[in-house]
N, CA, C and O atoms as a Tinker XYZ file with bonds, in Angstrom:
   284  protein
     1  N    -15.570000    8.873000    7.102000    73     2
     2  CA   -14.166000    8.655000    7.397000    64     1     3
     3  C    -13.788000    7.229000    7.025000    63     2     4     5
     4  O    -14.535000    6.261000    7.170000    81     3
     5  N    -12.250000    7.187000    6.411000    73     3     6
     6  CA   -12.013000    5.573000    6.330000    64     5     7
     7  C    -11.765000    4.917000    7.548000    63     6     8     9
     8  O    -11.261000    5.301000    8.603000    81     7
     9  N    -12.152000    4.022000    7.234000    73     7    10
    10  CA   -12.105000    2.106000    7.831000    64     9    11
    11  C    -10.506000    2.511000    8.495000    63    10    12    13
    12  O     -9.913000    3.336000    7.800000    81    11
    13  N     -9.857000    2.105000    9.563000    73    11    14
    14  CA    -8.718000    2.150000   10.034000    64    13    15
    15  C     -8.430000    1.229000   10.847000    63    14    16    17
    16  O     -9.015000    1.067000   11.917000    81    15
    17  N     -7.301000    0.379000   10.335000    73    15    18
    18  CA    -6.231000   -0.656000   11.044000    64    17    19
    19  C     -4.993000   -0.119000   11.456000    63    18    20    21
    20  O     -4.187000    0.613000   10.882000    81    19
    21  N     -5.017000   -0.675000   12.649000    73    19    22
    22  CA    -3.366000   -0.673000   13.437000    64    21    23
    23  C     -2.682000   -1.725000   12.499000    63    22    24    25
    24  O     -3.096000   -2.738000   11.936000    81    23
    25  N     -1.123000   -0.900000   12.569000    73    23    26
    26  CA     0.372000   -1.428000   12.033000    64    25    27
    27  C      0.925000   -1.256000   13.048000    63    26    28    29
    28  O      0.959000   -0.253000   13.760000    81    27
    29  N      1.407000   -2.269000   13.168000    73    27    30
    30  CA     2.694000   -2.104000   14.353000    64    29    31
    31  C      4.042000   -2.968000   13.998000    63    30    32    33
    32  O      3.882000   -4.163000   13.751000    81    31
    33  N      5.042000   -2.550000   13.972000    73    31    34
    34  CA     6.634000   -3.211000   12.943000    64    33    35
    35  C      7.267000   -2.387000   14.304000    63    34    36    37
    36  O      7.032000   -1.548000   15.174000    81    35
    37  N      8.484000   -3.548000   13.623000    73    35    38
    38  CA     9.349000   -3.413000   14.583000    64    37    39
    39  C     10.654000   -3.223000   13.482000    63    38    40    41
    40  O     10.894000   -4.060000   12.611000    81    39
    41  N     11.686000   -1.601000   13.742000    73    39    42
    42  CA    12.311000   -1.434000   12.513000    64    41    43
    43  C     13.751000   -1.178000   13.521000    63    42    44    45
    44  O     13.685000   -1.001000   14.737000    81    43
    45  N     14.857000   -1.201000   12.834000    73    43    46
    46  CA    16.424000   -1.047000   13.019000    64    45    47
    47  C     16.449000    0.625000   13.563000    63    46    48    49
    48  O     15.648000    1.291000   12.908000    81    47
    49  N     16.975000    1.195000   14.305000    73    47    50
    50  CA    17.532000    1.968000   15.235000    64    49    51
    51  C     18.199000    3.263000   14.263000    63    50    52    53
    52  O     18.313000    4.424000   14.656000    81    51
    53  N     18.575000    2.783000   13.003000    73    51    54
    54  CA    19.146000    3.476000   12.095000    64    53    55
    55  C     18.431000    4.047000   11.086000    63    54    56    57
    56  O     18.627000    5.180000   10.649000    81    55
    57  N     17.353000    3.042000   10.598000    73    55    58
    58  CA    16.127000    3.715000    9.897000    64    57    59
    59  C     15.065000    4.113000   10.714000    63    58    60    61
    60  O     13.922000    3.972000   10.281000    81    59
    61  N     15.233000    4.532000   11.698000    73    59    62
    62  CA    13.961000    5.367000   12.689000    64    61    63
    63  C     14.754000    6.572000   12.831000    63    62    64    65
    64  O     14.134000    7.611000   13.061000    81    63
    65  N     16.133000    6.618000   12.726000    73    63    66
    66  CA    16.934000    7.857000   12.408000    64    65    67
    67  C     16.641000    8.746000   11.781000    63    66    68    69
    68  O     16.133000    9.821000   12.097000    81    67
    69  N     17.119000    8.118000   10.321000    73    67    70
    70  CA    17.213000    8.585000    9.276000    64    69    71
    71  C     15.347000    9.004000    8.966000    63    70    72    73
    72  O     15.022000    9.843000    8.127000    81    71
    73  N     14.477000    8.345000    9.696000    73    71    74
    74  CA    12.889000    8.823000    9.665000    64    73    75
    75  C     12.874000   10.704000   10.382000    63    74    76    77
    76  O     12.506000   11.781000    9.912000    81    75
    77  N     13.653000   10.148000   12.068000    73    75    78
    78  CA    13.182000   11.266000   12.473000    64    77    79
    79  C     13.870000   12.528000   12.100000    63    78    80    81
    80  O     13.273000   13.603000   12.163000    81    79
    81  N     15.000000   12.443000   11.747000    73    79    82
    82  CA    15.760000   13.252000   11.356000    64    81    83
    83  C     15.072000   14.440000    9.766000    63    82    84    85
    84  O     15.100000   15.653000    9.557000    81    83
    85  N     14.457000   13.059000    8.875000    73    83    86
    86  CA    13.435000   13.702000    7.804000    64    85    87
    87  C     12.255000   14.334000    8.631000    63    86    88    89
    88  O     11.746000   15.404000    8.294000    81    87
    89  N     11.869000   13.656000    9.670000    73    87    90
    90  CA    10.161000   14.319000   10.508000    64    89    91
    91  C     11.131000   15.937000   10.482000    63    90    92    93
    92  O     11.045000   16.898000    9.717000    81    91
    93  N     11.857000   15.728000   11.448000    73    91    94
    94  CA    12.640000   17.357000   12.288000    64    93    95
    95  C     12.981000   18.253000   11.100000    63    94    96    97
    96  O     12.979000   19.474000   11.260000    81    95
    97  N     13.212000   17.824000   10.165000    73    95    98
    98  CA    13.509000   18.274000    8.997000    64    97    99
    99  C     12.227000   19.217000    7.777000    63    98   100   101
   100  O     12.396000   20.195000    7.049000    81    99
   101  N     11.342000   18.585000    7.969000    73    99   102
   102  CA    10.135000   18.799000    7.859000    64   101   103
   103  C      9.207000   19.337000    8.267000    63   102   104   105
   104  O      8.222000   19.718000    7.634000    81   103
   105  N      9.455000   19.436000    9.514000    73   103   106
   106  CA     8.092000   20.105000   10.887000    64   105   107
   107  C      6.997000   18.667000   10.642000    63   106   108   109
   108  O      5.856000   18.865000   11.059000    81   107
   109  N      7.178000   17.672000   10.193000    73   107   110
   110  CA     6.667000   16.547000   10.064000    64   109   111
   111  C      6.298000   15.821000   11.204000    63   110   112   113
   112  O      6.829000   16.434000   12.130000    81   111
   113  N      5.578000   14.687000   11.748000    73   111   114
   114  CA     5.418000   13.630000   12.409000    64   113   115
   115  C      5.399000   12.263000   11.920000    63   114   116   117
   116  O      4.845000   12.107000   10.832000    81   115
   117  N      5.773000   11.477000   12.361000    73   115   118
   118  CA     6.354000    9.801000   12.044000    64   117   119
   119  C      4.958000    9.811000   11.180000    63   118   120   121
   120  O      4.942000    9.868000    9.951000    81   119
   121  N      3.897000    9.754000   11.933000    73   119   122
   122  CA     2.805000    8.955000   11.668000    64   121   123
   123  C      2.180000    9.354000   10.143000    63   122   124   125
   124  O      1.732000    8.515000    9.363000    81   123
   125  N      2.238000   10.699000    9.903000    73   123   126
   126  CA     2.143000   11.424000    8.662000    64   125   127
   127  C      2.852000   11.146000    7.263000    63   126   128   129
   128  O      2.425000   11.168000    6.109000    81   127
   129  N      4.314000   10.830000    7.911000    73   127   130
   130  CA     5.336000   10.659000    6.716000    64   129   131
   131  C      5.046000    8.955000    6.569000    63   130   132   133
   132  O      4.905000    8.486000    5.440000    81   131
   133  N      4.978000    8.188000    7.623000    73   131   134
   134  CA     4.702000    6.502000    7.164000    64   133   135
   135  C      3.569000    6.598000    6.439000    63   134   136   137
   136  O      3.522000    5.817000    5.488000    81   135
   137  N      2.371000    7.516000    6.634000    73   135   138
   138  CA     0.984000    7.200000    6.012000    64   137   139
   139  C      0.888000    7.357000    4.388000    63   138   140   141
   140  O      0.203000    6.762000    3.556000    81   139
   141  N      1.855000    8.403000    4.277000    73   139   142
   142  CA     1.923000    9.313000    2.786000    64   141   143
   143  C      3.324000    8.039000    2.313000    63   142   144   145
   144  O      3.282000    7.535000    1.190000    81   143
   145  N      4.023000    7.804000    2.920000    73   143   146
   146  CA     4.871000    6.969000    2.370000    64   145   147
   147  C      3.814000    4.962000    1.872000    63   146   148   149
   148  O      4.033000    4.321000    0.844000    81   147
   149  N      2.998000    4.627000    2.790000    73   147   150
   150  CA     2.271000    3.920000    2.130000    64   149   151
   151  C      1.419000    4.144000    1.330000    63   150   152   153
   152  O      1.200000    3.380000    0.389000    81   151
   153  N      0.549000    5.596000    1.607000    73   151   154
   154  CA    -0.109000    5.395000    0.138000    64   153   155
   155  C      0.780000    5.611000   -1.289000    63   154   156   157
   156  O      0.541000    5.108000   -2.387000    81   155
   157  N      1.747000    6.409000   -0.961000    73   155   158
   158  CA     1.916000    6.303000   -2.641000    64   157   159
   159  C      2.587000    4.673000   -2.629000    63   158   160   161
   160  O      2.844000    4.187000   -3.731000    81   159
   161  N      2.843000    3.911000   -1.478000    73   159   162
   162  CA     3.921000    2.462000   -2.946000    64   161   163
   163  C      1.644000    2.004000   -3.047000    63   162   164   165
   164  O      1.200000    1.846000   -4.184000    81   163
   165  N      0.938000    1.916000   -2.202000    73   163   166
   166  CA     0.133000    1.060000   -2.138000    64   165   167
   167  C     -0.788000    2.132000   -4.022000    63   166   168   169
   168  O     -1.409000    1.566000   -4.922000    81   167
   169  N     -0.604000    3.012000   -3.961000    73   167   170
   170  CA    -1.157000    3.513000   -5.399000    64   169   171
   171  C     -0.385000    2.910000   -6.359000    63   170   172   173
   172  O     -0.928000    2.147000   -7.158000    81   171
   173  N      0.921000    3.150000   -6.416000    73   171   174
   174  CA     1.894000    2.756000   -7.345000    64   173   175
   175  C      1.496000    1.167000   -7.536000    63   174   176   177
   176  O      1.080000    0.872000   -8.656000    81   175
   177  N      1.588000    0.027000   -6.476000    73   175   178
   178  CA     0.998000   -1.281000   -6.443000    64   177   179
   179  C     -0.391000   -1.215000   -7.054000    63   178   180   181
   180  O     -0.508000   -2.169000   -7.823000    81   179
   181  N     -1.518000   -0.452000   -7.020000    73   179   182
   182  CA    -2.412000   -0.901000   -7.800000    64   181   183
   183  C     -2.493000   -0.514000   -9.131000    63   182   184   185
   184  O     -3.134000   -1.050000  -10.035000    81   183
   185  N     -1.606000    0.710000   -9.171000    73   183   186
   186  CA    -1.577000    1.017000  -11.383000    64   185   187
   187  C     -0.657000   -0.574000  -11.525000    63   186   188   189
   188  O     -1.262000   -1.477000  -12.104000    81   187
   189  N      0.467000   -0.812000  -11.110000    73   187   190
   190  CA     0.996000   -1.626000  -11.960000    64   189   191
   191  C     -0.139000   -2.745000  -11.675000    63   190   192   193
   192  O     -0.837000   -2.831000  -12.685000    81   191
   193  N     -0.554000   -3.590000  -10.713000    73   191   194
   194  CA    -1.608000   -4.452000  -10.961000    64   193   195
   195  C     -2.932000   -4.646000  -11.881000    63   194   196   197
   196  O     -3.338000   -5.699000  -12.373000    81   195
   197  N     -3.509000   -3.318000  -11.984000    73   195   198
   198  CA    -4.065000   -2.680000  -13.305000    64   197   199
   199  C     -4.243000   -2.302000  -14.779000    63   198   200   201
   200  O     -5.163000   -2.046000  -15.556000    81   199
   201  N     -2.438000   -2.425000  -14.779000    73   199   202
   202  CA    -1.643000   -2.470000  -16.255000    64   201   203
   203  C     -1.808000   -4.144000  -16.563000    63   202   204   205
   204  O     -2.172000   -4.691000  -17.604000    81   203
   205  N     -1.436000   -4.692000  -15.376000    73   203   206
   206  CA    -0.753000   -6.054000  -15.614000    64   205   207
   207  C     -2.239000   -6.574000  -16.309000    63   206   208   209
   208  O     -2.147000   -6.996000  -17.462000    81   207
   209  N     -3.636000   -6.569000  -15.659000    73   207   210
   210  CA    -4.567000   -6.940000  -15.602000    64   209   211
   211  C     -5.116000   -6.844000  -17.612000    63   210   212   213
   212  O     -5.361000   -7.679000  -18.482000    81   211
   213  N     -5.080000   -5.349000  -17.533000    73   211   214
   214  CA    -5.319000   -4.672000  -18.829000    64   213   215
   215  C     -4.529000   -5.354000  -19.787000    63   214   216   217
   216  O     -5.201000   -5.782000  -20.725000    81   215
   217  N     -3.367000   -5.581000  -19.846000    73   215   218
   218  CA    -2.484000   -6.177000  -20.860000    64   217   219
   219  C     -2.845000   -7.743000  -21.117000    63   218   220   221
   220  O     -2.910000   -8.327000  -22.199000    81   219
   221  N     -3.093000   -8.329000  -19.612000    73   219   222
   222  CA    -3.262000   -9.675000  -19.790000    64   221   223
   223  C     -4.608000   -9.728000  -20.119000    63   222   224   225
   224  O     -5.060000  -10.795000  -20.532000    81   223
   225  N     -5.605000   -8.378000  -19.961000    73   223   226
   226  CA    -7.227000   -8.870000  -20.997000    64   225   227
   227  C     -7.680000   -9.448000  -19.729000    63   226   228   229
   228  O     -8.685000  -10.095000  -20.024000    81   227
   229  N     -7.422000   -9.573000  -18.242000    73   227   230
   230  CA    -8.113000   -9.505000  -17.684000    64   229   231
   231  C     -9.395000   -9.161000  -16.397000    63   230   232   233
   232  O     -8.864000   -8.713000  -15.381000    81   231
   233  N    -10.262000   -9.237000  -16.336000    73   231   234
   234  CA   -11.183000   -8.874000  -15.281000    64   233   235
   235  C    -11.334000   -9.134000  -14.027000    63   234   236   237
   236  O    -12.404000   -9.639000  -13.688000    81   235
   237  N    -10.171000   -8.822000  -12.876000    73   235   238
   238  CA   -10.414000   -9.128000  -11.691000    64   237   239
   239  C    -12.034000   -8.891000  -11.133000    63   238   240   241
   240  O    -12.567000   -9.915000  -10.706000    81   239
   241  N    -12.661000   -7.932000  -11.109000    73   239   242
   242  CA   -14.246000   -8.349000  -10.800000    64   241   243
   243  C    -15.142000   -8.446000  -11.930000    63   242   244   245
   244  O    -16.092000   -7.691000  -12.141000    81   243
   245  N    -14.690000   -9.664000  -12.815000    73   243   246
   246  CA   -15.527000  -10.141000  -13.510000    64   245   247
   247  C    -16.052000  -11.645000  -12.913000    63   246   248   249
   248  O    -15.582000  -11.792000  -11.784000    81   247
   249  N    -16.677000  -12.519000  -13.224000    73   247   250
   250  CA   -17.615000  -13.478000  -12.857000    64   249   251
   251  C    -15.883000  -14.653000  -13.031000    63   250   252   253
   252  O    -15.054000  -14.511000  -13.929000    81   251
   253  N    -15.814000  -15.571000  -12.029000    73   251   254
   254  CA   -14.791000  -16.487000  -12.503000    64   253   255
   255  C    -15.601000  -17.573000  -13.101000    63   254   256   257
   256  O    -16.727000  -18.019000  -12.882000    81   255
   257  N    -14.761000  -17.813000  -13.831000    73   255   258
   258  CA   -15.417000  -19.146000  -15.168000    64   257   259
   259  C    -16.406000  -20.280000  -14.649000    63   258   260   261
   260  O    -17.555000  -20.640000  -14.906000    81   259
   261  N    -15.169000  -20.740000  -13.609000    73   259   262
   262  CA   -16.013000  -22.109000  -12.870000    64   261   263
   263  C    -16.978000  -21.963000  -11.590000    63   262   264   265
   264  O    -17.412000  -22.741000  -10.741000    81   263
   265  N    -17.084000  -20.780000  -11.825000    73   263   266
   266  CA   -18.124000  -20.624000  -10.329000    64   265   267
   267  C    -19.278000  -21.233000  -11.071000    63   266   268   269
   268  O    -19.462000  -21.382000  -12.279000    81   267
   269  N    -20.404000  -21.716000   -9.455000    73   267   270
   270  CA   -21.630000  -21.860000   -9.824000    64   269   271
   271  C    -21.372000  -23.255000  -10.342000    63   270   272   273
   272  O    -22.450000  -23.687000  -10.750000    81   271
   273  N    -20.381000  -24.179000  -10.511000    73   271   274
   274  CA   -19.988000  -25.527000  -11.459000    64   273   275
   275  C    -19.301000  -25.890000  -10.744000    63   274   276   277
   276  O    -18.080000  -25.753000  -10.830000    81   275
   277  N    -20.333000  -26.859000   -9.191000    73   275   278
   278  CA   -19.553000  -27.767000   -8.062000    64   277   279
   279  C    -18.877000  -28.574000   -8.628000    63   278   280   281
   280  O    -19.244000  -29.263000   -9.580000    81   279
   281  N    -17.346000  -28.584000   -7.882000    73   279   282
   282  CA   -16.435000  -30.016000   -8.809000    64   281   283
   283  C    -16.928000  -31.449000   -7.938000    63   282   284
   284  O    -16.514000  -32.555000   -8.284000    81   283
């Protein structure tokens, strides 16, 4: 099973509405629709970080240059 952290936000009266109104709408629960609503931006956030990486040619877990070379 994954690793799991508490979120806790504090949101406007109007967008917890417009949430539960989509839950009731759905046969949904809050906790389901926030979870599926972060993974896709947090997928969407790592293709574009991925593109960005690829285009710029570079290797986030590759070796950084100056390691190992105390300043």
């Amino acid at each position: 099973m994954a690793r799991r952290t508490e979120l806790r936000v504090e949101v406007d009266a109007d967008e917890v509405s417009v949430l539960d109104g989509y839950c009731h709408a759905h046969g949904q629960d809050r906790t389901t629709v926030l979870r599926a609503l972060l993974r896709e931006w947090s997928e969407k956030q790592l293709h574009v970080a991925t593109v960005i990486c690829r285009v710029a040619r570079r290797n986030p877990g590759g070796p950084e240059p100056d390691r190992g070379n105390p300043a």
